[in-house]
N, C-alpha and C positions, 0 to 999 in steps of 0.2 A: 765092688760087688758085681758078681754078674746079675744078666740080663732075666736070669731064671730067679734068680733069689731077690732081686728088684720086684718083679712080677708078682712073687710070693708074698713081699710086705705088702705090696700096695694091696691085692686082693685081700690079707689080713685086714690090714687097717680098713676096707671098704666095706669088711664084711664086721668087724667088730662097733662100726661107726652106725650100719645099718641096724644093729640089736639095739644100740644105745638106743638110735631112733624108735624104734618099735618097743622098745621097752619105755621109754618116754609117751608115747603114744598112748600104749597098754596103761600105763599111770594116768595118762591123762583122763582118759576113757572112765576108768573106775572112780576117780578122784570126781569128775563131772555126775557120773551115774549115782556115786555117793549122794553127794552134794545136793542131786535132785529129787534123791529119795528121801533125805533127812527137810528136805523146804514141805517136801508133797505132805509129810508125815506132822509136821508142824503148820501148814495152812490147815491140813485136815481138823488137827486138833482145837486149831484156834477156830476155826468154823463151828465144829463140834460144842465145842465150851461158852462159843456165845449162841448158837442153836437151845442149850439146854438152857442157861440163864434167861432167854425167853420162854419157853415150853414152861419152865418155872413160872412166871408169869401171866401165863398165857394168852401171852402174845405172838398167835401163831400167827401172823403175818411176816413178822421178822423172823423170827423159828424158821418160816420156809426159806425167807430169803436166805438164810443163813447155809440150810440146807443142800441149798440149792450152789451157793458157793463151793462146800465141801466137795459134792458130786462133782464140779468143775476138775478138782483135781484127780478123785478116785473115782471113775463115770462106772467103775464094773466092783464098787461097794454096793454087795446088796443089802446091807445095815443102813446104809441111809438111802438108800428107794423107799428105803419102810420106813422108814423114820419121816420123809419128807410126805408118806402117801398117810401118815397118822395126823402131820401138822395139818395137810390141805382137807383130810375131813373134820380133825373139829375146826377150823374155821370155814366150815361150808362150802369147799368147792368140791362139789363131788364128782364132778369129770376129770378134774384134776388130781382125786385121789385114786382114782380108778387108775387112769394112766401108772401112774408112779408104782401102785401094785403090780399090774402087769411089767412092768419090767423089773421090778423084785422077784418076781417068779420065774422070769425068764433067765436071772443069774441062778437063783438060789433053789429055784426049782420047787415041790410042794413040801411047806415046812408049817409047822406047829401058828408059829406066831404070824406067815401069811395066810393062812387058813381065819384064824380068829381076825384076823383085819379084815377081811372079804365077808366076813359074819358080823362085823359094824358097819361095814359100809353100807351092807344090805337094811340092818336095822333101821338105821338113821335114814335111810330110805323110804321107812316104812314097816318094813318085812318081819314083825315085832315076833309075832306068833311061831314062825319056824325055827327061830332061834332062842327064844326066849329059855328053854329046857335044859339045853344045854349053856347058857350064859350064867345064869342065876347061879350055879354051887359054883364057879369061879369066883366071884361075888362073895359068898360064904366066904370060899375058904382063904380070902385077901388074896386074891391073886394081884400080880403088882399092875394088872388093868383092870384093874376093880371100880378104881372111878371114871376110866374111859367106857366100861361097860354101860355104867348106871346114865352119862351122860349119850350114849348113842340111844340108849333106850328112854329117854327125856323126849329128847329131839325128834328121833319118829316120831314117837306118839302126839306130838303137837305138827310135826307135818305130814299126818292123816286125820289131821284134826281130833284126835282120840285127846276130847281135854281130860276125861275120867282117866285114864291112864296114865297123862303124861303128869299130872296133880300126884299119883299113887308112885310116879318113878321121883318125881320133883325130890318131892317128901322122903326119899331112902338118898337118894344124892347128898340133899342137904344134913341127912342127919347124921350120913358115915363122912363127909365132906363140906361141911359149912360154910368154906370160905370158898368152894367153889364159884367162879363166875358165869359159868353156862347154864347150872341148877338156878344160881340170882338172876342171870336177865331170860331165862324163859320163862320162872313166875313174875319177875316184873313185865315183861310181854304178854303174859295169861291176864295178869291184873286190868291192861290197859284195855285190851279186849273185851272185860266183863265190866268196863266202863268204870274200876276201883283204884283213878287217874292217882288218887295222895299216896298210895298204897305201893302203887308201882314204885314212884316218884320215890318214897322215902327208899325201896327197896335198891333203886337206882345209886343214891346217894350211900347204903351201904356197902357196894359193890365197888362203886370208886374209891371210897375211901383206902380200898383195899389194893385195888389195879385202876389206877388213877389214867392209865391209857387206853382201857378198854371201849375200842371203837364202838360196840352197838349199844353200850349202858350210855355213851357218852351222846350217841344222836339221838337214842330213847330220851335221855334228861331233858335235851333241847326242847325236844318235843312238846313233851308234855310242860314244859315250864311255858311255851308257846303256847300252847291250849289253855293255860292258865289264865291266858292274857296277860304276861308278865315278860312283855315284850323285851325293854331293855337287856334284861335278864339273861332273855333266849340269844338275843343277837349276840350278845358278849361269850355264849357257850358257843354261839355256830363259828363264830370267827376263831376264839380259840381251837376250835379243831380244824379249821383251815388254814390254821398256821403249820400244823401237823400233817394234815391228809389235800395240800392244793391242788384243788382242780377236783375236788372228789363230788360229782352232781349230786347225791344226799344232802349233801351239806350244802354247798349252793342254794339248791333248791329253798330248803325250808331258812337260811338267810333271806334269800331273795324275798322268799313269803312274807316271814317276820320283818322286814325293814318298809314292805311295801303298810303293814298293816299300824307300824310305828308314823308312816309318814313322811319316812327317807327316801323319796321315790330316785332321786340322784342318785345316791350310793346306792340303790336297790339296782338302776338302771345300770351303773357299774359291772358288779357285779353278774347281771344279765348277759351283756356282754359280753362278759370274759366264758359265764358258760357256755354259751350257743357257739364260741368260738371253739371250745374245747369240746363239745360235746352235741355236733351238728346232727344226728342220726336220736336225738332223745325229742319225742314229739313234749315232753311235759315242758322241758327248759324253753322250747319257740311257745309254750303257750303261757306260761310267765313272762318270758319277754314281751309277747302280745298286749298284757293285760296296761303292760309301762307304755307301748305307744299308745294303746289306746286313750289312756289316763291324760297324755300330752297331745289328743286329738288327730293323730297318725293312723285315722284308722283304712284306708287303703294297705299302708306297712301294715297293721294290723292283720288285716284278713289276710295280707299273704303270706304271715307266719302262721295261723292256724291255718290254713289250708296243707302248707309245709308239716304241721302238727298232726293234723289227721289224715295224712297220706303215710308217717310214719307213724301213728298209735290210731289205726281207724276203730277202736273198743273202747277209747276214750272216751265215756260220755261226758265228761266236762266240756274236753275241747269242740267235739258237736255244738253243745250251749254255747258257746265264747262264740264259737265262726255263723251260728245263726243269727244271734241278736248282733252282733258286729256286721253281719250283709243286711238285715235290716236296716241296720243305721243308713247305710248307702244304697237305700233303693233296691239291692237287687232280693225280692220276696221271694220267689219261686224258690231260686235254690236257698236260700236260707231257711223257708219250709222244710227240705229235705232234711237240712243238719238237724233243726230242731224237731223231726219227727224222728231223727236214728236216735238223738238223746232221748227223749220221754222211750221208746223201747228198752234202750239199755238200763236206763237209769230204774225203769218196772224191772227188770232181770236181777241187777243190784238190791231194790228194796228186799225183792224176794229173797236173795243170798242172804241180806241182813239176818229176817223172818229164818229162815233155814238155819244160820247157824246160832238163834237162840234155840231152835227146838233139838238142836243135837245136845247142844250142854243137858237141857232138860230131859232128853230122849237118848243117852248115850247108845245103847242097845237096838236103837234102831236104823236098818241100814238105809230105810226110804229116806231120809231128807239129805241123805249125803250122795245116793245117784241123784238125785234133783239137783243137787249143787255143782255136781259135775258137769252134769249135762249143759249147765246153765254155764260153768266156767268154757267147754266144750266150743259152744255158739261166740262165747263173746273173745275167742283167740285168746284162750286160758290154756292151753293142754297141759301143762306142769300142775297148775292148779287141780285139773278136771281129772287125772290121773291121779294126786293125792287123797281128792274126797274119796271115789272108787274105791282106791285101794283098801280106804279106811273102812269102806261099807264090806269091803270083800272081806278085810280082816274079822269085824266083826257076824258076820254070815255067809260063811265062804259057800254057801250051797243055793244063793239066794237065784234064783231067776233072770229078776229084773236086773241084778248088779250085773251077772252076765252078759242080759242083752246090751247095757250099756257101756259094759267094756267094747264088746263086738263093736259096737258104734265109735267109739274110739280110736281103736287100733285101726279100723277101716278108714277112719278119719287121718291115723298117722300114716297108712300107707303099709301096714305089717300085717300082710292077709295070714299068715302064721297062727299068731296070738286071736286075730281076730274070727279063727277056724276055732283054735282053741274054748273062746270063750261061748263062741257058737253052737257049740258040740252041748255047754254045759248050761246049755238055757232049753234043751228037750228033754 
């Protein structure tokens, strides 16, 4: 063979060897790319289908988690931004829900159903009055958020304290939706408040029986089974859900309480510890634990976890009481004066709250005792609070004066000379 026709194979063969390659490669490529479309499409779905089997339950905690899995794989699905910004407000995070919307929007741009989620979010807010008009013939006509409607508009209106309202949404919740849980523990939360403890209590135990892992029916039961004085009872409810939620300071806490008031000061002291370890920045866990050294005569330790207590919750009027009569103990009066002169303050501001919100229940329609409650939330490092009464007085006399000036006092308070222009304009 000559030299030319040698050449000519070998370049065949190198160039037939190199297609194989690239055609091996091209297989592989697509084989790979397949492969990781058909896993992405199948984590998606299995996310998805245990996301809904919670939402069914409504267990939005897990729902998010699950949610939040899904997005892992498909981060520019704007179907579950929206889905994950529905879990996080009905289970109460609303900065959380906010976020997850805004970047729903940001794929999917302004659409029907993020329009109506940003009209609950606002609700459940508060903002009952602006949307209400347009919410209600969704409602009518079975819209398939018919009961996420009736439930944002629950939930406002008990955080603007609107109980006449929220009583008047409660009652259409439960009657198109009965086994709902957020309609069950806002009237059993209404009950506990209007001090009708068996009422709640039984409403609680109908709520479980239903969603047997429903976090707030489950610390509400505690509770009140606590108040009962049916100590045993309580302990055995707070520990079973600290088998579920460890390390969760609600639950802690009102164990800690309950074992201290059974007389297990050990296991209560236990337990204390493991909070304050997990949960160093909460002034109420250092002043529980306070109360166990005190109890064991540590009261140096003592003082210098309330002290730690009220440098991180200084509106505390408990802990005030605790670190006075505990500097008493040890001679030092002066400053212990002071703590027990900020508690007798706070604790007249509090009574007065009390006072304030029996006159709302009996005075719905009037907006005076809910700027009073503000203002008073305002002074005592409340402004989520002091911004709900307001709003609630604003909803019900949006032309009022006085809710005006008190907004103004607020926003100036927050630092939003804005709003505080705004609300200033509308008190002349």
């Amino acid at each position: 063979m000559s030299f030319a026709n040698q050449s000519a194979a070998i370049l065949g063969w190198c160039l037939a060897t190199r297609l194989r390659l690239l055609l091996c490669l091209l297989f592989l490529v697509s084989f790979t790319w397949l492969g990781w479309t058909v896993l992405e499409k199948a984590q998606v779905h299995r996310y998805q289908a245990l996301a809904e089997t919670a939402l069914a339950c409504f267990d939005f905690k897990e729902a998010l988690e699950d949610i939040q899995s899904a997005i892992s794989w498909q981060p520019r699905n704007p179907a579950l931004w929206l889905l994950a910004s529905q879990a996080a407000r009905r289970e109460g995070n609303v900065d959380e829900a906010a976020s997850f919307l805004k970047e729903y929007r940001r794929l999917a741009g302004s659409t029907p159903d993020g329009r109506l989620e940003g009209a609950l979010q606002a609700v459940q807010q508060g903002e009952i009055e602006a949307y209400v008009n347009d919410l209600l013939p969704k409602v009518d006509s079975g819209h398939p958020a018919a009961e996420q409607i009736l439930e944002a508009l629950t939930v406002g209106a008990v955080g603007v304290y609107r109980f006449d309202q929220a009583s008047f949404w409660i009652h259409h919740l439960l009657e198109k939706f009965p086994r709902n849980p957020i309609g069950l523990l806002t009237k059993a939360r209404m009950d506990d408040v209007i001090n009708k403890k068996e009422r709640a209590l039984e409403t609680c135990r109908k709520l479980l029986d239903e969603y047997p892992r429903n976090y707030g029916a489950r610390l509400l039961q505690a509770g009140l089974t606590k108040g009962a004085q049916r100590y045993p009872e309580a302990v055995g409810l707070y520990e079973d859900m600290l088998k579920d939620y460890p390390g969760d300071l609600k639950v802690q806490l009102g164990l800690v309480k309950t074992l201290v008031l059974l007389g297990e000061n050990e296991k209560a002291q236990s337990v204390a510890n493991t909070m304050t370890g997990v949960h160093p920045e909460s002034g109420e866990a250092w002043m529980e634990a306070s109360r166990l050294a005190q109890g064991n005569g540590k009261m140096e330790e003592a003082a210098s976890m309330l002290k730690r207590a009220a440098e991180l919750s200084p509106y505390d009027h408990e802990i005030h009481y605790q670190l006075g009569i505990c500097l008493e103990r040890l001679g030092k009066k002066e400053e212990a004066q002071k703590h027990l002169d900020r508690f007798r303050q706070i604790e007249g501001d509090m009574n007065r709250l009390d006072a304030l919100l029996k006159e709302v229940v009996n005075q719905p329609k009037d907006p005076k005792p809910r700027v009073e409650a503000g203002q008073i939330c305002l002074r005592n490092g409340q402004p989520d609070e002091s911004l709900r009464w307001l709003q609630g007085a604003l909803e019900i006399s949006p032309n009022d004066p006085a809710t005006h000036a008190a907004l103004t006092n607020f926003y100036e308070a927050m630092g939003d000379e804005n709003l505080a222009n705004f609300h200033r304009q509308k008190t002349r």
